[in-house]
C-alpha positions as CSV (number, residue, x, y, z in Angstrom):
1,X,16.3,-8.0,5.6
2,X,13.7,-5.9,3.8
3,X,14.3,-2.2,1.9
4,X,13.5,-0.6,4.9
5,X,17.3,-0.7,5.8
6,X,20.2,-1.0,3.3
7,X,23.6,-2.0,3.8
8,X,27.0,-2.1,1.9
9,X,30.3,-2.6,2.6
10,X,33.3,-1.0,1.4
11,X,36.9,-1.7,2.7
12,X,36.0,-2.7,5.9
13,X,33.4,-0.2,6.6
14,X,29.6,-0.6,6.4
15,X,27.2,2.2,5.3
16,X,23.9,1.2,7.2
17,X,21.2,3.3,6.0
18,X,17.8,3.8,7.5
19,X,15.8,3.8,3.8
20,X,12.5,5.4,4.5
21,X,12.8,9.0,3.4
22,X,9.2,9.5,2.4
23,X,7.9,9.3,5.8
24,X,11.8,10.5,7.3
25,X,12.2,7.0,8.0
26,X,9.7,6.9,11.0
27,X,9.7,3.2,12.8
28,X,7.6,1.1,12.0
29,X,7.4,-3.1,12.6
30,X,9.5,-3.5,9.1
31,X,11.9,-0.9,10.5
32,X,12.2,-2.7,13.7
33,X,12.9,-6.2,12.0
34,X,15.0,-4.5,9.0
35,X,17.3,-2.7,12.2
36,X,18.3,-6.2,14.0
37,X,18.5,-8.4,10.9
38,X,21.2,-6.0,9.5
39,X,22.8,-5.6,12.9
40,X,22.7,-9.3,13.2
41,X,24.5,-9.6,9.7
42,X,27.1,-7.1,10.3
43,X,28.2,-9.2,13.5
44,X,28.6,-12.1,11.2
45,X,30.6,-10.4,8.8
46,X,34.4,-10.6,10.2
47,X,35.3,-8.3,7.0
48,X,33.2,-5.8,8.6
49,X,35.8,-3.4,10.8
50,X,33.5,-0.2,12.0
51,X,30.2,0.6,10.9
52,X,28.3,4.1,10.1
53,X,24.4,4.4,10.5
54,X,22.6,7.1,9.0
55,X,18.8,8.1,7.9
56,X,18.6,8.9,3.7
57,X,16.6,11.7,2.6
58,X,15.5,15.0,5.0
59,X,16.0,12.8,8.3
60,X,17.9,10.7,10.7
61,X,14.6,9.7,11.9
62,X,11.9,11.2,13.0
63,X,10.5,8.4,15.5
64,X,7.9,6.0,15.4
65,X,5.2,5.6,12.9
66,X,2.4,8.4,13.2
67,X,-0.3,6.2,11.7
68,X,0.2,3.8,14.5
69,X,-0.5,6.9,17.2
70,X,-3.8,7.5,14.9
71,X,-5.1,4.5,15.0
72,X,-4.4,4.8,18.8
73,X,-6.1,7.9,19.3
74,X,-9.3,6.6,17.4
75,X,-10.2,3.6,19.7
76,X,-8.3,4.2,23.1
77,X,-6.8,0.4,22.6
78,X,-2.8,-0.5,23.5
79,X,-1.6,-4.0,23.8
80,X,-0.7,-5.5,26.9
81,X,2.2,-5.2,28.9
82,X,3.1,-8.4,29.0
83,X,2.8,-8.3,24.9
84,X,5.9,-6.1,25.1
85,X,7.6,-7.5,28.1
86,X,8.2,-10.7,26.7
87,X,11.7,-10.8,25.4
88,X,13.5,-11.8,21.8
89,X,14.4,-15.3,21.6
90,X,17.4,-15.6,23.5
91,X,17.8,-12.3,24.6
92,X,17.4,-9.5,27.3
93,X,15.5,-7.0,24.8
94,X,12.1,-7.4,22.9
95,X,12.2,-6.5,19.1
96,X,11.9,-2.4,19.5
97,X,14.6,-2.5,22.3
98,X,16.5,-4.9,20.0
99,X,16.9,-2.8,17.2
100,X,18.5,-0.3,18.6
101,X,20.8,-2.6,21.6
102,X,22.2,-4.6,18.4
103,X,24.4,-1.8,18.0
104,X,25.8,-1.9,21.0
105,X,26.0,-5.5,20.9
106,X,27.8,-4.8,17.3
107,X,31.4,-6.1,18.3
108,X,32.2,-3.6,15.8
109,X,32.6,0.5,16.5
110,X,29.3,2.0,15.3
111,X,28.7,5.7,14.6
112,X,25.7,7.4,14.1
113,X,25.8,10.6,11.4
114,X,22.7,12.9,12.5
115,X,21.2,15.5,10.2
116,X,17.4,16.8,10.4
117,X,15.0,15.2,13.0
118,X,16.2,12.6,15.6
119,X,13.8,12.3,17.5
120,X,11.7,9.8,20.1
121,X,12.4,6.4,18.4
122,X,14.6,8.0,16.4
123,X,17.3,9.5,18.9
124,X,17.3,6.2,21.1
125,X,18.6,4.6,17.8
126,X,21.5,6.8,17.4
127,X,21.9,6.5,21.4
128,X,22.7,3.0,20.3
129,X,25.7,3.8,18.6
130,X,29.3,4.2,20.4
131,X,29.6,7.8,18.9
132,X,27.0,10.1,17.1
133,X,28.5,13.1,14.8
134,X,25.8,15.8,14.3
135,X,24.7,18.4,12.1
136,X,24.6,21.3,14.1
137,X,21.0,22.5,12.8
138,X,19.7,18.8,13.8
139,X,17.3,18.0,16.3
140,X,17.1,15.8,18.8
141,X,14.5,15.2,21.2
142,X,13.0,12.6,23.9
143,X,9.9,12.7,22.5
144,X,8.2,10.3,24.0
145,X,6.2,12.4,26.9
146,X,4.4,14.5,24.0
147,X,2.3,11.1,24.0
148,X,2.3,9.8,27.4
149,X,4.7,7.4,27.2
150,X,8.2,7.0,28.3
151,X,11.4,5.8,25.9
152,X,10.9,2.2,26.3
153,X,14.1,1.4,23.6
154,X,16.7,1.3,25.9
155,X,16.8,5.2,25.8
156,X,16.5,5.4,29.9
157,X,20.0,3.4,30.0
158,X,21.6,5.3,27.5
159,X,20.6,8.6,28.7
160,X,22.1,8.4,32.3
161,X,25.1,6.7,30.8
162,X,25.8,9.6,28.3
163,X,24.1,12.8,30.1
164,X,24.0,12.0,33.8
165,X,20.9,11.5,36.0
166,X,19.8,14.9,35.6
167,X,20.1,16.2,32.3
168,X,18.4,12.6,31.3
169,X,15.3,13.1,33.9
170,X,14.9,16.9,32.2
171,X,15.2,15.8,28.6
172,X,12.8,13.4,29.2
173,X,10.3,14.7,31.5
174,X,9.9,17.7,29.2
175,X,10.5,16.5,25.6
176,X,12.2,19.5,24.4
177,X,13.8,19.8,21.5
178,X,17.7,20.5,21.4
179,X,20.2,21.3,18.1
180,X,23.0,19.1,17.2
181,X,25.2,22.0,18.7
182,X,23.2,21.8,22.0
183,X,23.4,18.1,22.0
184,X,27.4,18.0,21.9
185,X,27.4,20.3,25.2
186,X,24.7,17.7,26.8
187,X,26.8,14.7,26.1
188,X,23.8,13.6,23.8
189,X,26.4,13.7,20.7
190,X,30.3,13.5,20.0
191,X,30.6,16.3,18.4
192,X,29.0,18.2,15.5
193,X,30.1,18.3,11.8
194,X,28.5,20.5,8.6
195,X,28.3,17.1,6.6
196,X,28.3,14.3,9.2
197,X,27.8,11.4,7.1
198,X,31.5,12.0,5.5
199,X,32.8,13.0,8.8
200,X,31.3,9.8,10.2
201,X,32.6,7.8,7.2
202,X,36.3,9.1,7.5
203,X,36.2,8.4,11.0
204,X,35.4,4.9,10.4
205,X,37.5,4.4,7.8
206,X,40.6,5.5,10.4
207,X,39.0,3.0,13.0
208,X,39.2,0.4,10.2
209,X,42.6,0.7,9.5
210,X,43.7,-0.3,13.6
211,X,43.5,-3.9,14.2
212,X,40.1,-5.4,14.4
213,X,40.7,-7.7,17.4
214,X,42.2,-4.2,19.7
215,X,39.3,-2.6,18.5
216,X,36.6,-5.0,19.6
217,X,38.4,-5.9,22.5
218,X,37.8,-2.1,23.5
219,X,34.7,-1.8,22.5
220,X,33.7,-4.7,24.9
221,X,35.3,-3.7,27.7
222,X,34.5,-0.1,27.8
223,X,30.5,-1.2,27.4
224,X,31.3,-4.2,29.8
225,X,32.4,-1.0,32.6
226,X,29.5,1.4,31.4
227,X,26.6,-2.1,31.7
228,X,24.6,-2.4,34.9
229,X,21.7,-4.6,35.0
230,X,20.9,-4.0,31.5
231,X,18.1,-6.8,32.0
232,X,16.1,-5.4,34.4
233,X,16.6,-1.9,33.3
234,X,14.9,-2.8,30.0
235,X,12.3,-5.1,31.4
236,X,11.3,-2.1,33.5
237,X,10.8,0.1,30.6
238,X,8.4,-2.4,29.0
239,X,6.5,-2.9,32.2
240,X,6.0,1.1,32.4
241,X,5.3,1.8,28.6
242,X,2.7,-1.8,28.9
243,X,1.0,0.2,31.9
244,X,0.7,3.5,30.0
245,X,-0.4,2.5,26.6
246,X,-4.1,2.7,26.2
247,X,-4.8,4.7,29.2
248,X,-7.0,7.3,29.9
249,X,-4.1,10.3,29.7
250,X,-1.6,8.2,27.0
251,X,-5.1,8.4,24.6
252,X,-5.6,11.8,25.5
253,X,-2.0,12.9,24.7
254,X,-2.4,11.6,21.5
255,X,-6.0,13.1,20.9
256,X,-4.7,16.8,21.6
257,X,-2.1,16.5,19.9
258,X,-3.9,15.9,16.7
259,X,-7.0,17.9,17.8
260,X,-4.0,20.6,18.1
261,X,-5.2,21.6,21.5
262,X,-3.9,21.6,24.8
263,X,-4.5,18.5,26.8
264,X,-6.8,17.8,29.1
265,X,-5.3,14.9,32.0
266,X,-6.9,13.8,34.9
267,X,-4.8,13.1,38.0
268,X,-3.6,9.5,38.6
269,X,-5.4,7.3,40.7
């Protein structure tokens, strides 16, 4: 595990804390790696009994990396698809998916405490929690069609298992931006709290106290009812997202948006 994610445990609980607040703890390769190590860990850890996952500093998370959307801007060049459709060792997800399905793999409860900017990246890894508390000023966001992509971290299963098929398709076709209060009435988020960290924390120190074997036995079966295909679902997403990176309109997303102009796309072929 690196710095980019720290962990400790107290009395069953584990505070899990995205630790990038300079750049409000965008995702980067280290993130991505630092995010399934520690889940990994926690999963290991039978003292472990619920788990809260938070950002430090201004943000939940803000998304992916920006430098890595410069760079893509400047020479038009994405890696292949089948660079991102190959899977983890052993499992259904590559590494980005991974980091943020490890929580729902987590036999453990895991709750997400929002504030600031969850976004992109950022929102599909508190979509991988069991329950998100919110600031009600926060803001959420499926980002990823400001670039030309589409969520490609497992986001498209959570959304039409939290918000329904048509809330999901309108969140993510037009990337707009909701509060924490707005996201409660979606189904994006539990429910909202002025300081969700403590809110989160006391709610996972009442899980603690109920007896770890009922608690992961119901956290099983309730994702066990809610899990269709997850395999395919997520192989999918990697196929799409390999097919639109690098493309004439993806590089063209990102170029306006830094130009900070309106784009210019050509109609698909």
């Amino acid at each position: 595990m690196t710095d980019r994610v720290t962990v400790h445990v107290h009395e069953g609980v584990a505070d899990v804390r995205l630790n990038r607040p300079d750049k409000l703890n965008a995702l980067d390769l280290a993130m991505f790696e630092a995010l399934a190590q520690a889940g990994d860990a926690l999963a290991a850890d039978a003292s472990v009994r619920a788990v809260v996952l938070s950002g430090e500093g201004r943000a939940f998370c803000a998304g992916l990396d920006f430098a890595g959307f410069a760079a893509m801007a400047g020479d038009g060049a994405g890696r292949r698809a089948d660079d991102i459709t190959a899977r983890e060792p052993g499992r259904i997800t590559n590494l980005g998916q991974q980091a943020v399905h490890v929580w729902r793999e987590l036999p453990q409860p895991v709750i997400a405490a929002v504030h600031g900017h969850a976004l992109g990246g950022g929102l599909q890894v508190a979509l991988g929690a069991d329950i998100r508390i919110v600031a009600p000023d926060a803001r959420l966001s499926v980002l990823e069609i400001r670039w030309g992509l589409v969520p490609d971290m497992t986001g498209t299963a959570a959304l039409i298992r939290l918000v329904g098929e048509d809330v999901a398709k309108e969140l993510t076709f037009t990337g707009r931006r909701v509060s924490g209060a707005d996201a409660v009435r979606l189904g994006l988020a539990t429910r909202t709290a002025d300081d969700p960290h403590s809110a989160a924390t006391e709610l996972a120190r009442e899980i603690a106290a109920n007896s770890p074997e009922a608690v992961r036995g119901a956290k099983r079966l309730l994702n066990r009812a809610a899990d269709t295909d997850l395999a395919g679902q997520f192989l999918e997403e990697s196929r799409t997202l390999g097919a639109l990176r690098g493309s004439p309109n993806q590089v063209e997303a990102v170029r306006a948006y830094f130009d900070k102009r309106p784009p210019a796309f050509t109609d698909p072929a």
